[in-house]
OpenMM code with the backbone's topology and positions (N, CA, C; nanometers):
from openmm import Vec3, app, unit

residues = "UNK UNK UNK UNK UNK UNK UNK UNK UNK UNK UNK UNK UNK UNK UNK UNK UNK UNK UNK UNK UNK UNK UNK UNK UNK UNK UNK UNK UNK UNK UNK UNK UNK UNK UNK UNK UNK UNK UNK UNK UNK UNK UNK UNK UNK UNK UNK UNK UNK UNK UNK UNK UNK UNK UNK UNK UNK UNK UNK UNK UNK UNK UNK UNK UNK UNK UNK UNK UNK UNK UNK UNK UNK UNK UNK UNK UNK UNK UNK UNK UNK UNK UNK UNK UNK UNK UNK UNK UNK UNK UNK UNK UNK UNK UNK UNK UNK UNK UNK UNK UNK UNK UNK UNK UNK UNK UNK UNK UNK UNK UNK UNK UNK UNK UNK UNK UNK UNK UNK UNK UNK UNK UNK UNK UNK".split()
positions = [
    Vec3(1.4013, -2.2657, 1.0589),
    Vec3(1.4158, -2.1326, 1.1140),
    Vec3(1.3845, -2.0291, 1.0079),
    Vec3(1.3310, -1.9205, 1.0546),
    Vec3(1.2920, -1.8390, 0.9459),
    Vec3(1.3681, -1.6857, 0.9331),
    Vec3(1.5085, -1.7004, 0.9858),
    Vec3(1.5986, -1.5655, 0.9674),
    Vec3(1.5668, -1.5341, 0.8666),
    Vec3(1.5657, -1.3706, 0.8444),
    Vec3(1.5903, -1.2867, 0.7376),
    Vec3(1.4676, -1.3266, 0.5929),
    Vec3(1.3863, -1.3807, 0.6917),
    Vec3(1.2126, -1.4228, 0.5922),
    Vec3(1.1684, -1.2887, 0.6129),
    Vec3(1.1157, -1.2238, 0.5318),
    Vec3(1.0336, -1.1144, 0.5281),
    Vec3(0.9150, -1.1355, 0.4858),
    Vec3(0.7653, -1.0753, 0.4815),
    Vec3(0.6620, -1.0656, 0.4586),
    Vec3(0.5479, -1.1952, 0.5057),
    Vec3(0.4253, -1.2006, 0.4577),
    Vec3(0.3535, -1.2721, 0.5400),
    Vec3(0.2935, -1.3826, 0.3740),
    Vec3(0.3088, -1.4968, 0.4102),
    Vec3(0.2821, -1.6042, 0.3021),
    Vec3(0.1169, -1.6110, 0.2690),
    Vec3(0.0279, -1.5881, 0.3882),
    Vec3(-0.1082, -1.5849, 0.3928),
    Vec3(-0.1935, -1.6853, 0.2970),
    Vec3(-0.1043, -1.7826, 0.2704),
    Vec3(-0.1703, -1.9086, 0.2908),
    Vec3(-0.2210, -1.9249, 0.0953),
    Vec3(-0.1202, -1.8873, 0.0253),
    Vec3(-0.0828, -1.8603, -0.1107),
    Vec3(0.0342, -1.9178, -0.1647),
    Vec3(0.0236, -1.9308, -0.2798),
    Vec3(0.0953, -1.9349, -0.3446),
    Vec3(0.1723, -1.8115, -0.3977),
    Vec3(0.2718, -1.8235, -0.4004),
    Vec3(0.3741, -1.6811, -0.5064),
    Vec3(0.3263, -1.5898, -0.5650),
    Vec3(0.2637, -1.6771, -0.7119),
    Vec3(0.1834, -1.5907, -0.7505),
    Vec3(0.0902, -1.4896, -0.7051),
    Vec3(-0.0131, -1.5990, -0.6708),
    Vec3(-0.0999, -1.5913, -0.5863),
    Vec3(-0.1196, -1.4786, -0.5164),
    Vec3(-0.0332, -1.4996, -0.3908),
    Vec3(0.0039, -1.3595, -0.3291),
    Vec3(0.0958, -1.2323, -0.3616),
    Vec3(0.1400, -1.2355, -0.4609),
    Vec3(0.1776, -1.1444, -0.5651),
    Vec3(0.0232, -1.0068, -0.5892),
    Vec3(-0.0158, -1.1340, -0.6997),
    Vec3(-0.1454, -1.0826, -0.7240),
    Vec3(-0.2583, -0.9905, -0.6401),
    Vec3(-0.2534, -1.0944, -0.5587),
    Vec3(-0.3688, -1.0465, -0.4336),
    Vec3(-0.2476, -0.9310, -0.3852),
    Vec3(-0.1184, -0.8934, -0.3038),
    Vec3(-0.1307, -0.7419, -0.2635),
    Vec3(-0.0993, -0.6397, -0.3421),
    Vec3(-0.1123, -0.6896, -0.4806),
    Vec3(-0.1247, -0.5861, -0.5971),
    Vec3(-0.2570, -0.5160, -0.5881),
    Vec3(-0.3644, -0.5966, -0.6245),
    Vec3(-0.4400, -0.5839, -0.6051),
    Vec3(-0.5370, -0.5364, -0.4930),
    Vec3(-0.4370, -0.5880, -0.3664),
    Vec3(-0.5283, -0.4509, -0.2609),
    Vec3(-0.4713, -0.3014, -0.2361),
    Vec3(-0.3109, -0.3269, -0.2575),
    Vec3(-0.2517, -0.1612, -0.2941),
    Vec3(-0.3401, -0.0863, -0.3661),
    Vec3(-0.3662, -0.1468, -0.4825),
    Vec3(-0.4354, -0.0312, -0.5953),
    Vec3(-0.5780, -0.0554, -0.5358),
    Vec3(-0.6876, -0.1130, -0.4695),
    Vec3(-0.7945, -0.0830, -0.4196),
    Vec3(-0.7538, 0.0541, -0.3269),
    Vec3(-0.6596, -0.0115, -0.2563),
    Vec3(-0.6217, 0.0878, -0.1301),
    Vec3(-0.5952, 0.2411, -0.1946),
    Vec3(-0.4923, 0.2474, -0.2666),
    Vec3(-0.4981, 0.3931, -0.3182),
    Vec3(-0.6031, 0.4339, -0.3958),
    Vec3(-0.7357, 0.3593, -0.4925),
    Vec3(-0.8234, 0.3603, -0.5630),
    Vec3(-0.9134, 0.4793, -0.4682),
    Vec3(-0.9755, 0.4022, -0.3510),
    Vec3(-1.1003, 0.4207, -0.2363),
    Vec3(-1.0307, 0.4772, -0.0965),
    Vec3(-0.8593, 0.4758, -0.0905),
    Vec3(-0.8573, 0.5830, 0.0627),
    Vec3(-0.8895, 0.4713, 0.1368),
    Vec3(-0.9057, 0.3656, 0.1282),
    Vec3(-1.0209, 0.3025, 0.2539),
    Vec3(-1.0542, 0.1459, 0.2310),
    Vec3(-0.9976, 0.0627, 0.2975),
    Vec3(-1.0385, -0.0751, 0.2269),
    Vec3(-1.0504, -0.1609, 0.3821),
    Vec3(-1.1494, -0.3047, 0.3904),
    Vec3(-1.1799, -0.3114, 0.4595),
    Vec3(-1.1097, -0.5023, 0.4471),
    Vec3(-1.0164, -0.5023, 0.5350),
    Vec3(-0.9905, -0.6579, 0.5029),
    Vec3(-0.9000, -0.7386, 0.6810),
    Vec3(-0.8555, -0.8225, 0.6399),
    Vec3(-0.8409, -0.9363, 0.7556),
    Vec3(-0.6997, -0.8437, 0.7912),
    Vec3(-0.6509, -0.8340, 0.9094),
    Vec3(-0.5238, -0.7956, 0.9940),
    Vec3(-0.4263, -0.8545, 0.9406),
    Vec3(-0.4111, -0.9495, 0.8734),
    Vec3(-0.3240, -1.0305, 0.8341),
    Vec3(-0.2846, -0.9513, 0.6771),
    Vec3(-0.3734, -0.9528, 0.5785),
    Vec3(-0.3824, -0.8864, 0.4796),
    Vec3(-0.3476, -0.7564, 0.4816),
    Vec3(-0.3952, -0.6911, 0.5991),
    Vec3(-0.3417, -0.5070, 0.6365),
    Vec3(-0.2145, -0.4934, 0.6528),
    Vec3(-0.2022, -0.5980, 0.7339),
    Vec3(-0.0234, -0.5898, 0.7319),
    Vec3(0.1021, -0.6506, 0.6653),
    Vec3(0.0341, -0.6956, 0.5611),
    Vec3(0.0978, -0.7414, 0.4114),
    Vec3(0.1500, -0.6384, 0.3319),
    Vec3(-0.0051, -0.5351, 0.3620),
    Vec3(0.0144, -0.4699, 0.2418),
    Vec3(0.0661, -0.2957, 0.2643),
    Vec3(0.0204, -0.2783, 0.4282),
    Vec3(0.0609, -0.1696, 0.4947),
    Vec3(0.1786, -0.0958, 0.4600),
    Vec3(0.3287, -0.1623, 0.4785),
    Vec3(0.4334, -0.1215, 0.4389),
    Vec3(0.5271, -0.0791, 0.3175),
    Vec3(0.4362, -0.1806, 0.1945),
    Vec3(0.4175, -0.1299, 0.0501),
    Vec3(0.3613, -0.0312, 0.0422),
    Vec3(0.2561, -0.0113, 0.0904),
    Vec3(0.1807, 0.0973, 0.0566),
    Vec3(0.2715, 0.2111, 0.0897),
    Vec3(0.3097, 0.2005, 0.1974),
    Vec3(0.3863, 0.3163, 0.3056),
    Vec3(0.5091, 0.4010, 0.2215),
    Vec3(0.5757, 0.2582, 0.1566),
    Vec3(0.7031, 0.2987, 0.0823),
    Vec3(0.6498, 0.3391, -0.0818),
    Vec3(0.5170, 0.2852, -0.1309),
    Vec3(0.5109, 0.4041, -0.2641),
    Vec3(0.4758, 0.5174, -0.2234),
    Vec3(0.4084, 0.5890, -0.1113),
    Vec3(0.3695, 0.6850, -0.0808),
    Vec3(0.5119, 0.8148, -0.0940),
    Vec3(0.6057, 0.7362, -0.0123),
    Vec3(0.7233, 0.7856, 0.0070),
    Vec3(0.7738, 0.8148, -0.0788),
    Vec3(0.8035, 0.7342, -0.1947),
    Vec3(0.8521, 0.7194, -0.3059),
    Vec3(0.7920, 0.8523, -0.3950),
    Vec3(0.6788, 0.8414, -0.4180),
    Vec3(0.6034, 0.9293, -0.4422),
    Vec3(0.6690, 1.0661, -0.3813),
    Vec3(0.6234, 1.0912, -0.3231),
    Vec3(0.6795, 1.2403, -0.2362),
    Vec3(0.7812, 1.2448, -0.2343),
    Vec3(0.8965, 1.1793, -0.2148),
    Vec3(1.0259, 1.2306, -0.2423),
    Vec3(1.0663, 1.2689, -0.4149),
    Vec3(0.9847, 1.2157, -0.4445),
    Vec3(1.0170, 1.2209, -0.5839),
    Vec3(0.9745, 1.3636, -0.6750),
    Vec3(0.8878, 1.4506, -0.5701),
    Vec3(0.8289, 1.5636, -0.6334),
    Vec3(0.9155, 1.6225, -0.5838),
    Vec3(1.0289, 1.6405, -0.5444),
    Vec3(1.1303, 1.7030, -0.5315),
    Vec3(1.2620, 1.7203, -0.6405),
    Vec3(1.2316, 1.6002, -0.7008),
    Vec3(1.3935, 1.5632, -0.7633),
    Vec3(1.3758, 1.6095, -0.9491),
    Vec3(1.4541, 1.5636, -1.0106),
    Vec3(1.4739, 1.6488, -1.1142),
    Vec3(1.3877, 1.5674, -1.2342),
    Vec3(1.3610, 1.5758, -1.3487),
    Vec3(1.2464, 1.5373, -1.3915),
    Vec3(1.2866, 1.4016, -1.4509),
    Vec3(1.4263, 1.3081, -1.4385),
    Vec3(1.4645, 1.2031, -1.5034),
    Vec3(1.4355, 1.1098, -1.3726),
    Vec3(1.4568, 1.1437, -1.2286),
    Vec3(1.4490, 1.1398, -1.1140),
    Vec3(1.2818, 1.0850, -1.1024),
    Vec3(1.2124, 1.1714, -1.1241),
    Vec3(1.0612, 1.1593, -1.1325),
    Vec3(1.0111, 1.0731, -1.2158),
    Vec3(1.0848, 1.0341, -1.3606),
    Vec3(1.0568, 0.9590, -1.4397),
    Vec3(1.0982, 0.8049, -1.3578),
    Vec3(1.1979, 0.8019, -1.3325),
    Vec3(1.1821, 0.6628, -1.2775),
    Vec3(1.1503, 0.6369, -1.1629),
    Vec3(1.1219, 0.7229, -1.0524),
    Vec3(1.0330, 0.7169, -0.9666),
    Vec3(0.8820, 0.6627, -1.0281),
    Vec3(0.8393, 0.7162, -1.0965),
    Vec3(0.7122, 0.6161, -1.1324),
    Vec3(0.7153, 0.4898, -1.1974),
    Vec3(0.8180, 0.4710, -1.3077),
    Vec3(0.8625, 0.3280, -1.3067),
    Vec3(0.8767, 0.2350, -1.2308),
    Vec3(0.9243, 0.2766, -1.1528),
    Vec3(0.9081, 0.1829, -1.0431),
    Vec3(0.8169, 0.1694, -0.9418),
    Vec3(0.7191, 0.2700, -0.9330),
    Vec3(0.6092, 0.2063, -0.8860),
    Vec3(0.5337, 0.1594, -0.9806),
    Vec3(0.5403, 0.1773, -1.1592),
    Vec3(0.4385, 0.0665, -1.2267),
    Vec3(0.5164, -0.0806, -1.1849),
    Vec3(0.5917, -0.0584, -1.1717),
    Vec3(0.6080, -0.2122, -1.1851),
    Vec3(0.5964, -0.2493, -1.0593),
    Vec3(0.5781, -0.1890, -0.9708),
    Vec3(0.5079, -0.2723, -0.8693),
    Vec3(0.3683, -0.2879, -0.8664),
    Vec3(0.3215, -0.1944, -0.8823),
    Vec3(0.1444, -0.2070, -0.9564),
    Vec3(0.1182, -0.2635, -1.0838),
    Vec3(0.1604, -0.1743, -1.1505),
    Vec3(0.1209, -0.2139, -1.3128),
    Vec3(0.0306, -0.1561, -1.3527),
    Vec3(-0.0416, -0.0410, -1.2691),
    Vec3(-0.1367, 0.0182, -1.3337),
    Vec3(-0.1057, 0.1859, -1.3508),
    Vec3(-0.1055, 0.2363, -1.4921),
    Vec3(-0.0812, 0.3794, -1.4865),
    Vec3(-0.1996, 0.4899, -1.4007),
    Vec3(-0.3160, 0.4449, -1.3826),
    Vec3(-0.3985, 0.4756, -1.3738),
    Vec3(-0.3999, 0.5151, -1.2256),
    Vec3(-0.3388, 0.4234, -1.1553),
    Vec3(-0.3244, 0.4481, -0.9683),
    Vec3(-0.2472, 0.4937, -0.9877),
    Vec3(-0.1535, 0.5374, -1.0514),
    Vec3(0.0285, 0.5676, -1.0381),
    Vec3(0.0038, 0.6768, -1.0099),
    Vec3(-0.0698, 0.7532, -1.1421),
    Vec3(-0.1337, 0.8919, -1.1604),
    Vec3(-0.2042, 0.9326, -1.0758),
    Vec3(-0.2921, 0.9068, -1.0005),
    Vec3(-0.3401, 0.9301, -0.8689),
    Vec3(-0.2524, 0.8973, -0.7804),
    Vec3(-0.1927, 0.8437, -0.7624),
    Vec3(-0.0363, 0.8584, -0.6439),
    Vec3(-0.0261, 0.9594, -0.6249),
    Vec3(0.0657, 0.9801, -0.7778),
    Vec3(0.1647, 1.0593, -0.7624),
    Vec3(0.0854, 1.2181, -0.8051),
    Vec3(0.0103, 1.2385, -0.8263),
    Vec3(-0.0777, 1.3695, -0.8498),
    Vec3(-0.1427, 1.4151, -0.7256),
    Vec3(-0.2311, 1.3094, -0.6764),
    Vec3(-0.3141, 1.3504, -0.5634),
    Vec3(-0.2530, 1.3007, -0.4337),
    Vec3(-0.2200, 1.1610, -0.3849),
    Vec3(-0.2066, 1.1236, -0.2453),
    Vec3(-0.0644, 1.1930, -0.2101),
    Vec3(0.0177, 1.1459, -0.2547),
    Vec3(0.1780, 1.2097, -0.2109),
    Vec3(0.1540, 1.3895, -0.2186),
    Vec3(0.0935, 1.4546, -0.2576),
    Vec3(0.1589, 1.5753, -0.2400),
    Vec3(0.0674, 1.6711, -0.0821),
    Vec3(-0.0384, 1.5562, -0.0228),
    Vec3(-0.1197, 1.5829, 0.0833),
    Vec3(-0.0194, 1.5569, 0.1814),
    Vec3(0.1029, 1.4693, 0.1760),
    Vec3(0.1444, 1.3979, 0.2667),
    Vec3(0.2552, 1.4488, 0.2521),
    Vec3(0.3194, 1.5762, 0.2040),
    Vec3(0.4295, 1.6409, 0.1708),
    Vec3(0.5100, 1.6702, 0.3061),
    Vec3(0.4080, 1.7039, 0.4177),
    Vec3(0.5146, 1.7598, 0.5479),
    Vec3(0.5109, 1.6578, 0.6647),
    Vec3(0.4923, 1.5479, 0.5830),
    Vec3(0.4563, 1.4017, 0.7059),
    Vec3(0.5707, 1.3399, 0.6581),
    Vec3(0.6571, 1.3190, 0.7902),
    Vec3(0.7485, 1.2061, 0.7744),
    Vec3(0.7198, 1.0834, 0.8120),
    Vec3(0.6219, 1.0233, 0.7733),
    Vec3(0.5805, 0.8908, 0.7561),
    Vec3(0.4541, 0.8493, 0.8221),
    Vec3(0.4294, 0.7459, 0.8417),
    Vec3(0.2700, 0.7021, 0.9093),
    Vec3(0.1534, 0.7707, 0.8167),
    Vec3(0.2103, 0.7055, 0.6958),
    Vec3(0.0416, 0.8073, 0.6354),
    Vec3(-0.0790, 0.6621, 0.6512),
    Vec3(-0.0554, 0.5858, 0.7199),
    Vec3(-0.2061, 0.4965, 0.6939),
    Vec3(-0.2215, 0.4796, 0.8622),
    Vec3(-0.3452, 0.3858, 0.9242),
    Vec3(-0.4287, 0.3622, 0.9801),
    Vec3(-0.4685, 0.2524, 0.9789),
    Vec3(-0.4668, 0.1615, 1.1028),
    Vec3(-0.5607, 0.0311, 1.1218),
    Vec3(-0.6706, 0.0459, 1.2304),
    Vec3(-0.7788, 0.0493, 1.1928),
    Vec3(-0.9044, 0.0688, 1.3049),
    Vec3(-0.9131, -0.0720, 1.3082),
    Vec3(-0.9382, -0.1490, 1.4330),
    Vec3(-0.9694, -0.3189, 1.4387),
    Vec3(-1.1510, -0.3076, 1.4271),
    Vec3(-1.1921, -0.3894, 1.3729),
    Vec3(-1.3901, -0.3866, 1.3830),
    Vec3(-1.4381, -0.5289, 1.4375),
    Vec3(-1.3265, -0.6286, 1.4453),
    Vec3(-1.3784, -0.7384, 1.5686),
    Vec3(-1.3676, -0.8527, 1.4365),
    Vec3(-1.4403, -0.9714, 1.5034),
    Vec3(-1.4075, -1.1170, 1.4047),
    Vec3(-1.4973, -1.1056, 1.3123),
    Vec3(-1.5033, -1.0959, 1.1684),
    Vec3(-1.5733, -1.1748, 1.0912),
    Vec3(-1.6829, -1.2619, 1.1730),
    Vec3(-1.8103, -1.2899, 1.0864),
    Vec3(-1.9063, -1.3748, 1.1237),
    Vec3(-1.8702, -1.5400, 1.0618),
    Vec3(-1.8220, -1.5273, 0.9612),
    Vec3(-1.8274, -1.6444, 0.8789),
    Vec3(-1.7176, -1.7728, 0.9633),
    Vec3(-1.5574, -1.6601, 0.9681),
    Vec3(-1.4775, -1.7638, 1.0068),
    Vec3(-1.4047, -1.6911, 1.1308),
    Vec3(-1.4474, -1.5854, 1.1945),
    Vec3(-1.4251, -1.5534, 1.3343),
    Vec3(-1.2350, -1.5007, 1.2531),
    Vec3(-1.2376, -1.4436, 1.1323),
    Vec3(-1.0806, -1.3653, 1.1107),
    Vec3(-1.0609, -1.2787, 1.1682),
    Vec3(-1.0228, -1.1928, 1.2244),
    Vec3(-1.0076, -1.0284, 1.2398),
    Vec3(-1.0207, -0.9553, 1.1074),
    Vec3(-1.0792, -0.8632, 1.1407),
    Vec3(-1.1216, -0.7646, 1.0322),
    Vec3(-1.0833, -0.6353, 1.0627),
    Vec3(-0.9771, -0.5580, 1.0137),
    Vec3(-0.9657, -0.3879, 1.0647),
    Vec3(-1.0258, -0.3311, 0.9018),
    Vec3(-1.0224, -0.1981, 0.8869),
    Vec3(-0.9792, -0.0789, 0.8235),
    Vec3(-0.8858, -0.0224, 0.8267),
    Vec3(-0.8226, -0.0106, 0.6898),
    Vec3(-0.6543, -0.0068, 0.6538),
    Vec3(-0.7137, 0.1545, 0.5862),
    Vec3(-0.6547, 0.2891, 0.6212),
    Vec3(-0.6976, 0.3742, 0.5849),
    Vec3(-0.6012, 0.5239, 0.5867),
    Vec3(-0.5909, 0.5838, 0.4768),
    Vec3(-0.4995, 0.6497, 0.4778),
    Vec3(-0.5275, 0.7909, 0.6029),
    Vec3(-0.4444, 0.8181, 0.6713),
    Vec3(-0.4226, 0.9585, 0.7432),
    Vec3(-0.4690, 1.1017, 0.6614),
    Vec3(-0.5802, 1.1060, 0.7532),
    Vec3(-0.5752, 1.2848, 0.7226),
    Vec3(-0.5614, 1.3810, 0.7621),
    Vec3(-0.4718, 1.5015, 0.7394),
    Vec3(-0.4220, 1.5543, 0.7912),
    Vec3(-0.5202, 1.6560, 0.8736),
] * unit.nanometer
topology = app.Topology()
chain = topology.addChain("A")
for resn in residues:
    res = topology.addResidue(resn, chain)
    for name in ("N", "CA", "C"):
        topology.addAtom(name, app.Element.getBySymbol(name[0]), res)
């Protein structure tokens, strides 16, 4: 039985899938726009959702507040480089949105292995 299992295993290892939705978060905030399997979108959808948040609430709070607000999204990324574009550019577009800042357009099966394929894409206002 799988009570109180959260997230999607997608056919990885730990690591593995560690890695990989690190790695499509920071594409995802990199390009606005990333193009991958339904399965993968919705791995990574709700991470995304909650640094966004994180982000924006955090340009509110006091500057020790803000400091570990980004701590903690490096360490979920690990990269200063997206953090800084987070928290500079995406969160302060999304200042009067209480939530839903992304997008799944579906584009039909893959040719190779018939996967689903959407576009995972941030909201503009």
């Amino acid at each position: 039985m799988r009570h109180s299992v959260a997230g999607y295993k997608l056919g990885r290892t730990k690591s593995a899938r560690i890695a990989l939705r690190r790695n499509l978060i920071k594409q995802f905030f990199t390009h606005e726009r990333i193009q991958t399997t339904k399965a993968k979108a919705a791995a990574i959808r709700g991470d995304a959702e909650k640094l966004i948040t994180l982000a924006k609430n955090s340009a509110n709070g006091t500057e020790i507040e803000k400091v570990n607000a980004r701590r903690l999204a490096v360490s979920k990324l690990g990269d200063n480089q997206i953090i800084k574009r987070l928290f500079d550019e995406i969160a302060p577009r999304f200042a009067s949105r209480n939530g839903g800042y992304t997008r799944v357009l579906k584009l039909g099966p893959r040719l190779g292995d018939s996967a689903e394929m959407v576009v995972l894409e941030l909201v503009e206002d």
